[in-house]
C-alpha positions as CSV (number, residue, x, y, z in Angstrom):
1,X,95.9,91.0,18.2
2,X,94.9,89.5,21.5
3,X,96.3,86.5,22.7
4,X,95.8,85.1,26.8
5,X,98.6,83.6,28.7
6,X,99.0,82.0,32.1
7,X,101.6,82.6,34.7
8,X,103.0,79.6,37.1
9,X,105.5,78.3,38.9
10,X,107.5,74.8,38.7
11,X,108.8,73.2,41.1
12,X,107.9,75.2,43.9
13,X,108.1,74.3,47.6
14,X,105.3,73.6,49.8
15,X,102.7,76.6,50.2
16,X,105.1,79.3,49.0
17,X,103.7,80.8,46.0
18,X,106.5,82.7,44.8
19,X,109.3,79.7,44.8
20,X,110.2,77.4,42.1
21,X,110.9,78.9,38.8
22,X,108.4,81.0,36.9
23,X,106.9,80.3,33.6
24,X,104.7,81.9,30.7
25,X,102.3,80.0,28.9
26,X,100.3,81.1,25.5
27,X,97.3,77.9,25.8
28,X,96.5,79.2,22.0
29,X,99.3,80.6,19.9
30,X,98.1,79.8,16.5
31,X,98.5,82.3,13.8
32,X,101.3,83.8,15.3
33,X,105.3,83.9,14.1
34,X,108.2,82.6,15.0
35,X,110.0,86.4,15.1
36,X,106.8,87.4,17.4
37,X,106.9,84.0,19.3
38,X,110.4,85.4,20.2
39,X,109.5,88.7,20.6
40,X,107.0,87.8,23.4
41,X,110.0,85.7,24.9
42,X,112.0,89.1,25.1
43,X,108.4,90.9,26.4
44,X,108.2,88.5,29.2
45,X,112.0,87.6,30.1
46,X,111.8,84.7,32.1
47,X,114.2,82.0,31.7
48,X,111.3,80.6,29.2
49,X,108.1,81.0,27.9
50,X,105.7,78.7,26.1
51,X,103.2,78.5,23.2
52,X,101.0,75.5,22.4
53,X,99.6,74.6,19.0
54,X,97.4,71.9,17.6
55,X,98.7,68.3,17.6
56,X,101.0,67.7,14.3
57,X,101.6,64.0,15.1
58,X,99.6,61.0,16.7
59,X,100.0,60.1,20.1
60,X,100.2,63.1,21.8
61,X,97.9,65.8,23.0
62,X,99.8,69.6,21.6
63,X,102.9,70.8,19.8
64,X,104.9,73.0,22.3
65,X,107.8,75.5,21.5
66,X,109.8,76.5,23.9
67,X,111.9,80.3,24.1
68,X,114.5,81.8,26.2
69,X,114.5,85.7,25.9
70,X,117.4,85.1,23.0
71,X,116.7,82.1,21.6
72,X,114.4,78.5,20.5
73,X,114.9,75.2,23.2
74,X,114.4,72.2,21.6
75,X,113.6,70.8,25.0
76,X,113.5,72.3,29.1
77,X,112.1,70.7,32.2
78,X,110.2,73.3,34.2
79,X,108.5,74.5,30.7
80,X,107.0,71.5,30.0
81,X,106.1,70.1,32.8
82,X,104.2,73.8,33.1
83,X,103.1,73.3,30.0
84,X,101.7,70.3,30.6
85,X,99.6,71.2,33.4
86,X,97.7,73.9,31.2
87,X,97.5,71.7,28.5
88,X,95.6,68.9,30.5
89,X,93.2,70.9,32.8
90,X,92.6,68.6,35.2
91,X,93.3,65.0,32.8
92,X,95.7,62.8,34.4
93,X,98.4,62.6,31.6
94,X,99.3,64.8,28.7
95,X,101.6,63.8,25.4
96,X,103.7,67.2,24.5
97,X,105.4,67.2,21.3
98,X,108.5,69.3,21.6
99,X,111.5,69.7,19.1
100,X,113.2,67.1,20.8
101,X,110.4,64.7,20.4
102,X,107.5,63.6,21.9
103,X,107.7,64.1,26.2
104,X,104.9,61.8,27.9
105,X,103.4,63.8,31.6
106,X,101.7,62.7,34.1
107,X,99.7,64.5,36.7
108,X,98.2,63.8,40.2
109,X,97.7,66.3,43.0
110,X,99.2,69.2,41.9
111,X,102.3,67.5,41.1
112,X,104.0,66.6,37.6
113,X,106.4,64.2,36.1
114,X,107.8,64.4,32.6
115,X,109.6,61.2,31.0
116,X,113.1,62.8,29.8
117,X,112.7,63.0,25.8
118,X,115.3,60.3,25.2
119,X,117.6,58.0,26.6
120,X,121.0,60.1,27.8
121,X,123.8,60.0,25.6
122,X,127.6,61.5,27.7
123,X,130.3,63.0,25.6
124,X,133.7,63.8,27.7
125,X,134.4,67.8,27.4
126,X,137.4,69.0,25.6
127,X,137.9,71.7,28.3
128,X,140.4,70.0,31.4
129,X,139.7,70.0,35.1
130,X,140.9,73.0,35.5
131,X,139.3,74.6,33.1
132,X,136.3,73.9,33.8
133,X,136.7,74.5,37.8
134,X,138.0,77.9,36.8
135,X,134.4,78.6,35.3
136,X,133.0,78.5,38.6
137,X,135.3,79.7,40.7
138,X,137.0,76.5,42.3
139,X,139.7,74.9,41.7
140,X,140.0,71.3,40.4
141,X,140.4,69.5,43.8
142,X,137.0,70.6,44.4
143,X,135.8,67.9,41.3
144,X,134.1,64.8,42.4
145,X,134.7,63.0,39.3
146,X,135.1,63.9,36.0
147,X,132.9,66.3,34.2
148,X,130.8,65.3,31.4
149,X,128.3,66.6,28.7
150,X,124.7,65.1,29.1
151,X,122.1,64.8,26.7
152,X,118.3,63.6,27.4
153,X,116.9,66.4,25.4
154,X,119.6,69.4,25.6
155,X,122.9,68.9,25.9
156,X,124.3,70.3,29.3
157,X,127.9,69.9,31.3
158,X,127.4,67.9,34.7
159,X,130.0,69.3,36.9
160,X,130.1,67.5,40.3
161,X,131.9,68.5,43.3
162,X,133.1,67.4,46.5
163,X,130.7,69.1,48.8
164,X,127.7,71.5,49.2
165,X,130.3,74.3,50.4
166,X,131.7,74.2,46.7
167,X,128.2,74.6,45.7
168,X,127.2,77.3,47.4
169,X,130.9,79.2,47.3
170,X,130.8,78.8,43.3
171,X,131.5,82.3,41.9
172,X,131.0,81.6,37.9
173,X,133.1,83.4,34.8
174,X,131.3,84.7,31.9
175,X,133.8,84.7,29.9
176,X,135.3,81.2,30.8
177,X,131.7,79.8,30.7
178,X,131.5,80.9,26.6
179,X,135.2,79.6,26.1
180,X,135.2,76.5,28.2
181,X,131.5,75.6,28.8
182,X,129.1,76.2,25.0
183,X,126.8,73.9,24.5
184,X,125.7,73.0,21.0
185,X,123.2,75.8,21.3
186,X,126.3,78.3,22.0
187,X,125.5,79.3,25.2
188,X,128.2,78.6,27.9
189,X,127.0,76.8,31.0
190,X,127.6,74.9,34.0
191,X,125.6,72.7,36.1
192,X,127.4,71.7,40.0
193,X,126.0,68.8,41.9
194,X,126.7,68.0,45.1
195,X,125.5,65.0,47.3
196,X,123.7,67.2,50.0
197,X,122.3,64.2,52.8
198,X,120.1,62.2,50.9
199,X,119.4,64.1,48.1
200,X,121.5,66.7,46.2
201,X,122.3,70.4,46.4
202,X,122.5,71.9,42.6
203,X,122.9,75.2,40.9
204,X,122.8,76.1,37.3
205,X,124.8,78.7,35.7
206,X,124.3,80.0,31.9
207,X,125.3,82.9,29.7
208,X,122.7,85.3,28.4
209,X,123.8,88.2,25.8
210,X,127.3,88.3,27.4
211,X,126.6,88.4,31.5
212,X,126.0,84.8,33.8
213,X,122.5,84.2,34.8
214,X,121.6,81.8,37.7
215,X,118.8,79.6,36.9
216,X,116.0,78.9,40.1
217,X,115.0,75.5,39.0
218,X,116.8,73.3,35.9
219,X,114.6,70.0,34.7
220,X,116.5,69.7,31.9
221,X,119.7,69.4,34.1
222,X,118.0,67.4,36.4
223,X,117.1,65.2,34.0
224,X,120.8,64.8,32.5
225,X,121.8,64.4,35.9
226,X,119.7,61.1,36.3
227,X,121.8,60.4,32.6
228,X,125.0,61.2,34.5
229,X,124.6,59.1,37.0
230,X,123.2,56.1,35.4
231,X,125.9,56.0,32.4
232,X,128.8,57.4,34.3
233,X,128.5,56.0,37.7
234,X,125.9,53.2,37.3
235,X,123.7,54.3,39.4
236,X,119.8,53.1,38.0
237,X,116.9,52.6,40.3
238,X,116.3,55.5,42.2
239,X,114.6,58.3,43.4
240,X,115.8,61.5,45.3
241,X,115.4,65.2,46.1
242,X,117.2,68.1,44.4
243,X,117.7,71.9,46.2
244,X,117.9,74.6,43.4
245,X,117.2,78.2,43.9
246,X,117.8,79.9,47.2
247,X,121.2,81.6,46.1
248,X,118.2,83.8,43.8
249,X,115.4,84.2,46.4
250,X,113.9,81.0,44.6
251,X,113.6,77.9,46.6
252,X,113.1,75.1,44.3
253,X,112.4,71.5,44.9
254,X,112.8,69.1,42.0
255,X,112.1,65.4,42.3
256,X,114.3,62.8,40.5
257,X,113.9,59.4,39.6
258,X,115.5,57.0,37.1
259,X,114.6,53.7,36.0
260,X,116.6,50.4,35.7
261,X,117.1,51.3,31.2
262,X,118.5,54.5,32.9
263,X,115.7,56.8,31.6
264,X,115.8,59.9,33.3
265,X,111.8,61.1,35.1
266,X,111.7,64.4,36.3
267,X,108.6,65.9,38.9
268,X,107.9,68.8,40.5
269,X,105.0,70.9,42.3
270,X,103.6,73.5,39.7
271,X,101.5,76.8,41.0
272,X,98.7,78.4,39.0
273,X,99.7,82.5,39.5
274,X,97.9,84.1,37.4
275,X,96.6,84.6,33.9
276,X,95.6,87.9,31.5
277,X,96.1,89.1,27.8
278,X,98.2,90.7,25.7
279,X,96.8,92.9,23.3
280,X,99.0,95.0,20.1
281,X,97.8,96.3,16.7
């Protein structure tokens, strides 16, 4: 078996080829299973890695799934909009259909923007204030606002805090996160946002075979931010700037913009790496 793949990163910052978060693509992963799609996952261990298939349905362009090192995502930001730029090689707009439906991407510039997969739906967490604080470290003074689950493709807990010092001073609980934080995928998580000037500081925090992992860049999450803001706050009409990445060495720069039906449109800078093959009998 011989299979090429392609190595970039999303949403990386200016002419720094090793920020933004890194990604592995298979363009052409026909005839190969979901155990060995996985396995690859675990071979590469990023944060995700993708493989593109024929169209299944019309109106759109390939079938993308997407893998963590443990497990399937029905949908993630920096993957598709990765993803994307592969797929179109050098079109203007791609149509990825992902588990969580169809994701439209358009592309100018070496720049990308993905349409969220759906409208945001918020559910209020059963964990309290403080419990949820506690997974990061803080305590519950530090919330600006009330917490909330956010859906616009997978389902992730918006915390917001008070200040980009709570952001940065976070110290997260694996064991809280799993007990206070799961998502419907079981893996615990947090997400802290902090107005940061005119934009907004942000890190993401996730459980990964029992130990917290810091994510570089998050489009999902900043795409259920956009959901957060528009539903909970009322905030619709906008664009701004989100920081992710330099407590990991991984300066990330993630554009976000939602609309006036509060549909969440996530962009970022993505950076051809490298390519090569696998090969196994």
């Amino acid at each position: 078996m011989r299979i090429p793949f392609r190595i970039l990163n999303v949403f990386s910052v200016g002419a720094d080829p090793f920020s933004g978060n890194p990604l592995c693509v298979f363009p052409d992963a026909r005839g190969l299973s979901t155990a060995t799609m996985q396995a690859l996952a675990r071979q590469t261990n990023l944060s995700e890695t993708t493989f593109v298939f024929p169209k299944e349905t019309v109106g759109s362009d390939a079938r993308v799934r997407i893998f963590t090192p443990s497990y399937e995502m029905p949908f993630a930001g920096h993957p598709t909009l990765g993803t994307a730029h592969v797929v179109a090689d050098g079109r203007a707009s791609v149509v990825l259909e992902t588990n969580a439906g169809h994701v439209a991407v358009s592309l100018a510039g070496g720049r990308a923007e993905l349409r969220a997969a759906c409208l945001p739906t918020v559910t209020k967490p059963v964990a309290t204030r403080e419990q949820i604080a506690a997974m990061v470290g803080l305590d519950a003074a530090a919330l600006d606002g009330d917490p909330a689950w956010v859906d616009t493709g997978v389902d992730q807990l918006v915390v917001p805090v008070v200040s980009p010092a709570h952001v940065t001073g976070a110290l997260p609980n694996a064991d809280a996160l799993l007990r206070y934080g799961k998502n419907k995928l079981g893996e615990g998580m947090a997400y802290l946002v902090a107005r940061d000037g005119d934009g907004y500081l942000v890190r993401f925090f996730f459980t990964q075979q029992g130990s917290v992992v810091e994510d570089p860049a998050t489009g999902s999450a900043c795409a259920n931010l956009g959901g957060y803001l528009a539903e909970v706050r009322g905030e619709r009409g906008f664009v701004t700037t989100l920081r992710q990445g330099s407590a990991v060495s991984r300066p990330s720069e993630l554009g976000l913009r939602v609309d006036h039906e509060g549909r969440s449109f996530v962009a970022g800078r993505v950076t051809a790496l490298g390519e090569g093959t696998l090969a196994w009998e």
